[in-house]
C-alpha positions, 0 to 999 in steps of 0.5 A, a space after each residue: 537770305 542775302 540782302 538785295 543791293 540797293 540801284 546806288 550799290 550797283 551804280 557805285 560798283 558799275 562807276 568804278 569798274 568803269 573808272 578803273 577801264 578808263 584810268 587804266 586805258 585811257 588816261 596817259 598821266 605818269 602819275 597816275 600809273 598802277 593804281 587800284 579803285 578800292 571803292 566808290 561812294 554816291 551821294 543819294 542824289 548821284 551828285 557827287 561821288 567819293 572815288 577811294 585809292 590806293 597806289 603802288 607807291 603806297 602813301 607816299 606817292 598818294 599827292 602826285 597820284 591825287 593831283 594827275 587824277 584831278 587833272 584828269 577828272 574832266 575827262 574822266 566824267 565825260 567818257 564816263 557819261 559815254 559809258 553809264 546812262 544815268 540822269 545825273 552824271 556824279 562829279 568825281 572826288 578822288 582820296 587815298 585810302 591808306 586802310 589796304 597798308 594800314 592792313 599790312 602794317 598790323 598784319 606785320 606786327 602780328 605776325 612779328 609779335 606770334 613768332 616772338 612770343 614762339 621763341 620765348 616760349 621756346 627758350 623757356 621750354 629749353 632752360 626752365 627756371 625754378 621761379 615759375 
């Protein structure tokens, strides 16, 4: 049987579906272009809300995506109480989360060290040796 989500899962999911409207429509910052909310944390008192990012220009671009949605911060709480009724409105902190590349990077070596060791077999299939 599935496990019920708990009233702070689903303020959490409604948060960041919320923020990513509000980000994506709203907010006019250059640098906070082409983002993807990957997950939003509450504290169990709703006072606070770690707010997880990953930017199309990867870690590099992360510091100026970072400091555009700071300045933005203020105004995204505030539109976002506009949009979610809730008693205690959380204050938004906003990281990098570099898991999606680090994925990607690991998902490369794999498949680099699959197709290496495909040709060596192969070249040991197509010249056997008698030191086996």
């Amino acid at each position: 049987m599935p496990k019920e989500y708990s009233r702070g899962q689903r303020v959490a999911g409604q948060i960041r579906r919320e923020l990513a409207d509000l980000i994506r429509q709203e907010v006019k910052d250059p640098r906070v272009n082409l983002i993807s909310l990957t997950e939003v944390e509450l504290s169990p008192d709703y006072a606070h809300a770690k707010i997880f990012l990953t930017a199309m220009g990867g870690t590099a671009s992360a510091p100026e995506v970072l400091e555009g949605l700071r300045h933005a911060a203020g105004f995204l709480r505030r539109e976002l109480g506009r949009r979610i009724r809730i008693h205690t409105l959380p204050e938004l902190h906003f990281h990098y989360d570099s898991s999606v590349e680090e994925g990607s990077r690991l998902s490369q070596l794999i498949d680099q060290t699959v197709r290496e060791d495909a040709a060596r077999a192969q070249a040991i299939d197509e010249n056997p040796s008698t030191d086996h």
